[in-house]
N, C-alpha and C positions, 0 to 999 in steps of 0.2 A: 601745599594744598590744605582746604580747612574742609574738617568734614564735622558734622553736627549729627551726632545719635541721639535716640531717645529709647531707651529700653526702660518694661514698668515692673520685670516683678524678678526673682532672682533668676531664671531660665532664659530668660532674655538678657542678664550682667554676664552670664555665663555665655553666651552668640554673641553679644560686644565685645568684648573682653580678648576673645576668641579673632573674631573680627580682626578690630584695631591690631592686635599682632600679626597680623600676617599681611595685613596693607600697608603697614610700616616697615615689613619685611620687602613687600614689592616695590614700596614706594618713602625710602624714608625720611623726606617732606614733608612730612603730616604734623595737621596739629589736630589734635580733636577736642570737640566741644559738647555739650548736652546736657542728658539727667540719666543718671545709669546708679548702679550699686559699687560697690566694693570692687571684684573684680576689674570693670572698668576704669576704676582711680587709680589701682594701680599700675594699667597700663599708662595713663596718664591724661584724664577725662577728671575736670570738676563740677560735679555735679550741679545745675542750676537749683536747684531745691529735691529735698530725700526721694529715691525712687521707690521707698515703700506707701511713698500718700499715695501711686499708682496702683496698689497692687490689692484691687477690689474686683470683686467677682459675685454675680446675683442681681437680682434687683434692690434685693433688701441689703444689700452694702451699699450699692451704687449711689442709690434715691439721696438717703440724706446728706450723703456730701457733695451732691449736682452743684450746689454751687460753687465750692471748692475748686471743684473740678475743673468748671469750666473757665475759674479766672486763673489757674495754671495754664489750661490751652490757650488762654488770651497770652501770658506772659512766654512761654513755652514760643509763640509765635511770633512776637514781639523781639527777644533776643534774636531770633537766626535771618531777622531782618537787621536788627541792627549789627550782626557779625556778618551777614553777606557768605555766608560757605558755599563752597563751590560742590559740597554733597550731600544730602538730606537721606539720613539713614533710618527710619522707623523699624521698633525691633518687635515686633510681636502686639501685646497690648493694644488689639486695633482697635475699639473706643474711643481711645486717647489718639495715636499714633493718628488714625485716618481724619478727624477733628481738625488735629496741629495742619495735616496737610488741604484739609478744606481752607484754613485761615489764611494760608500761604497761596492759594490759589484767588482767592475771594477780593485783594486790593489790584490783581490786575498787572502788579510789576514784576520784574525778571525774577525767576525764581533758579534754586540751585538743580541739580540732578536728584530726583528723588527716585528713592529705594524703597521697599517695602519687604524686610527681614522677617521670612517666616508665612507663608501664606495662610489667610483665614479660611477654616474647614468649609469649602465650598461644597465640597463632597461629602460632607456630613451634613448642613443643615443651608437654608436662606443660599441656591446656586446665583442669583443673581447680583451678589456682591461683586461678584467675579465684573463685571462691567463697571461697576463702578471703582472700586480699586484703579482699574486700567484708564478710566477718567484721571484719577489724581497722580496717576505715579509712571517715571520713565522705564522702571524694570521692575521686577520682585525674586525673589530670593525663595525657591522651593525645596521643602526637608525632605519630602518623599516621590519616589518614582510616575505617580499618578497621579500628582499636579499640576503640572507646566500646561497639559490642554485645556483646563478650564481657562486660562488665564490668554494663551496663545490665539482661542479661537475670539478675543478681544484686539487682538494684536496689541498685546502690553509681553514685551522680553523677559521671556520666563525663564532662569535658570533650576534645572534641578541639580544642587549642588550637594547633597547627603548632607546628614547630621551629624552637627557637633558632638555628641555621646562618642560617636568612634575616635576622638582626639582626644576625648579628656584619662584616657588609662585604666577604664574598664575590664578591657579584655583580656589585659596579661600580670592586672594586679593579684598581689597575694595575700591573704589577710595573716599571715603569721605571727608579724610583726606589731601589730593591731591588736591581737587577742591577747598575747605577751603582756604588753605596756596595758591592757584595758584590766591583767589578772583571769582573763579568762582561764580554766585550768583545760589541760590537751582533750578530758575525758566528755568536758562539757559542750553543748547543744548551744547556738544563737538564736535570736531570733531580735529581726530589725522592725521598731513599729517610726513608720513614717507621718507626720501629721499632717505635712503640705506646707508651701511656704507663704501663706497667709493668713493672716490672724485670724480672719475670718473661719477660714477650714478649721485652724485648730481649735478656737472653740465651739465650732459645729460638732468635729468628731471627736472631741476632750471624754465622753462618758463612753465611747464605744469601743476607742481604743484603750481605755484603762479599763472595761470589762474583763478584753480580750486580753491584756497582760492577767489581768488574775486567776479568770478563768485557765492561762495557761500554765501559771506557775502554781494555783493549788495543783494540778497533775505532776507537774516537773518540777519542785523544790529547787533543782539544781539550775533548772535552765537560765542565761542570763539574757539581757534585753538590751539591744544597740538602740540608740534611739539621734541621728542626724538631725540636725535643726541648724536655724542661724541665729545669729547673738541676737536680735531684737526679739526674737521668739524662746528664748532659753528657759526666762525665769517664769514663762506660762506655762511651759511643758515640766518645767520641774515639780511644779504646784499640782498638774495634773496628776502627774504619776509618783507623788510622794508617798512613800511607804512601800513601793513595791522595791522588792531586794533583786541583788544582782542587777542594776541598773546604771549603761552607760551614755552619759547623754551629752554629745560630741558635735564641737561647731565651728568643726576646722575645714572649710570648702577644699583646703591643697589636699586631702588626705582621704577625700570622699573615697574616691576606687579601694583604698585598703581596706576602709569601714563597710565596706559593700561585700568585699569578696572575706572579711571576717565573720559574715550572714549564712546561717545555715538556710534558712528560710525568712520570710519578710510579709508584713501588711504592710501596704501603702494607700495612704488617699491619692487618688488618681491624678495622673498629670504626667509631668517630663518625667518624676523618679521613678515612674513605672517602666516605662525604656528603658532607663539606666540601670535598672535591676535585671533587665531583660539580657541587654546588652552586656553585665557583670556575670550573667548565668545563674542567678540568684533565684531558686523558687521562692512562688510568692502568689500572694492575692491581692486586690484591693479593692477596696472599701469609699462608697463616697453615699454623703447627702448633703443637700442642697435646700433653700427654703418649701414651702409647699408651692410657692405661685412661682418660683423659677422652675421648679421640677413641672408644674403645667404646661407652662409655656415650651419647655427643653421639648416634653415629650409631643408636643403636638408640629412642634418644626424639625425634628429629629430623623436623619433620611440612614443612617448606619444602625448594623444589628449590633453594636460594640463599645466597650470605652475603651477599654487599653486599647491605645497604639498597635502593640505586637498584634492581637486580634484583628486587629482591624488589615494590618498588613499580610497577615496570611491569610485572612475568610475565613477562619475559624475557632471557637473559644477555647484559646490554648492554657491562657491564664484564666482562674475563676472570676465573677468578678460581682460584687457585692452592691447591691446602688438601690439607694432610696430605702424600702419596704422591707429591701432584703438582705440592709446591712445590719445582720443581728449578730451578735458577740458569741453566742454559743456556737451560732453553725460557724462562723467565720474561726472562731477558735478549733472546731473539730479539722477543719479543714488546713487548717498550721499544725497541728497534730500530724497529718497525717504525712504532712511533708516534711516534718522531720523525718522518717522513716524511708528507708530506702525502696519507693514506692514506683508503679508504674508511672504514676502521674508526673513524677519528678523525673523520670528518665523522658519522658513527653514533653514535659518544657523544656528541658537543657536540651534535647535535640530540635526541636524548633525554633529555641533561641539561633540556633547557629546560621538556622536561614535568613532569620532579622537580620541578624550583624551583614550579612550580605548587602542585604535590602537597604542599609543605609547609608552607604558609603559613596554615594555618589554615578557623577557620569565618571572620570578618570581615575587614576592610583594618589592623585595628590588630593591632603586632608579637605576636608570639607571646607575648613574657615579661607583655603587656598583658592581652592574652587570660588569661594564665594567674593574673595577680597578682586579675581582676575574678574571677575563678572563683570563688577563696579566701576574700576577702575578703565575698563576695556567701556565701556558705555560713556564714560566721562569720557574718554577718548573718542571718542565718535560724536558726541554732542560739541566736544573742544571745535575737533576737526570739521565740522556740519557735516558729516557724515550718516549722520545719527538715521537710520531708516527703521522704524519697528517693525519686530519680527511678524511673521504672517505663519498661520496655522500649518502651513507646509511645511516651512523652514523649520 
């Protein structure tokens, strides 16, 4: 079986990745093909060109490389015609991802089984994606509990199969070992600053989160700073925060869960690490800004009271959360203060972390990427078979 992915930014190499192993698990026949990161390579995916030219967010990133962009989507579409895969697996990135499947729909000839990994926030902003999605694609691939009926009552087969965060070793990691090897001393306080995994973010929030490191260590001399990144984002972040001491800044993906549960507390710019901080039990806040004309545009099509995830999964603002106007370094810094302390507010997160981790795990006891790989494969099976009947909002 040939299956062709495309994931664009590292949260989607981390659901490929994931993916592929466990469909090679059910099925191990496979060969795969695409554009994905690191991860993906080495399950054994070569990338058709780097998945970070994907990983643009805003208008003001987008704009000037439209044209880029779109003769990837020409070429992007061009290969899985000329390799013929019997699976089209879009992972996230739906800009790109739904594009690639316009082009494959647009010349009229047979196409493979398509997938759509990761459903686009219907429930947050633009509900009428939801039909067009169902236009282009045989199934989609749902993270959270209150998806699947936007998409069903399209009759496009919607699985809610839980998130990858519950597979990658969050929940029973220990940071000992971590703060050991990092020199932490037993006596000493962490604190993780996250900058996002796109260049973009980190030179956005480059001046807000090096306030908030100084602002915290003229208080805390001792306190030291985990800072998670990936190798093409390294020697920006070091540049950023050069000069500030006790600083460890760590870009090993296999090791993430340790460097997380070695976190007394965390900022993060918003996105999947704020989950997986959720999901590690790691207090925390985050912090995001955006251009001025994407912030207009977000807030005038914007249907949730929330950004984090967890918030959004419980109804109510569990984590602080910091956006636009109100991501200033002082308050955002008083507010890591006060979670280092053995505080109600941190006894408030860690106990409604625990309902999250519920909330993500899926319909069954088997891992999400399991969940997700029978999905696929059971739909290929039915389309194999002509069996193929799409689900109806009942079902």
């Amino acid at each position: 079986m040939k299956v062709y992915m495309v994931a664009g930014e590292a949260s989607g190499d981390v659901l490929g990745a994931l993916l592929m192993k466990s469909m090679t698990a059910e099925n191990p026949a496979m060969t795969f093909y695409g554009i994905g990161g690191p991860l993906m390579d080495r399950e054994g995916l070569r990338s058709l060109f780097p998945m970070n030219e994907l990983s643009l967010m805003g208008i003001t990133e987008v704009v000037p490389k439209i044209q880029a962009i779109l003769k990837r989507i020409k070429e992007t579409a061009a290969n899985i015609r000329q390799l013929q895969p019997d699976v089209f697996i879009s992972i996230d990135a739906p800009d790109f991802s739904f594009r690639v499947a316009k082009a494959l729909h647009a010349d009229g000839k047979p196409r493979p089984l398509m997938v759509h990994y990761v459903a686009p926030t219907v429930w947050a902003w633009r509900p009428g994606r939801a039909q067009k999605v169902a236009a282009l694609y045989d199934g989609i691939l749902c993270l959270f509990p209150f998806e699947p009926p936007y998409f069903l009552k399209h009759n496009l087969p919607s699985g809610y199969v839980g998130h990858p965060v519950m597979e990658q070793g969050f929940v029973d990691a220990s940071g000992d070992a971590m703060r050991a090897e990092m020199g932490v001393p037993p006596d000493a306080q962490t604190v993780g600053l996250m900058f996002g995994s796109r260049m973009g973010e980190v030179t956005r929030h480059a001046e807000i989160l090096r306030a908030i490191a100084d602002k915290l260590q003229k208080d805390k001399p001792n306190l030291h700073f985990i800072v998670p990144t990936l190798p093409y984002l390294e020697e920006k972040v070091r540049g950023i925060l050069n000069g500030v001491q006790n600083l460890h800044i760590i870009h090993n993906p296999d090791r993430k869960p340790e460097i997380f549960a070695a976190m007394d507390a965390a900022v993060a710019v918003s996105g999947t690490v704020a989950l997986e901080l959720s999901v590690a039990n790691v207090p925390h806040v985050i912090a995001y800004k955006m251009s001025p004309l994407t912030w207009a545009i977000v807030t005038r099509a914007i249907k949730v009271r929330y950004a984090h995830l967890a918030n959004i999964l419980l109804n109510k603002r569990v984590v602080p959360e910091y956006i636009q106007d109100n991501c200033k370094p002082d308050v955002i810094a008083a507010t890591i203060k006060g979670l280092l302390k053995d505080s109600y507010d941190v006894e408030e997160q860690r106990a409604e972390f625990a309902t999250v981790r519920k909330l993500l795990h899926g319909k069954t006891k088997d891992l999400p990427s399991k969940q997700a790989a029978q999905f696929v494969l059971e739909l290929h099976r039915q389309k194999t078979d002509k069996t193929f009947v799409p689900y109806t909002k009942a079902s």
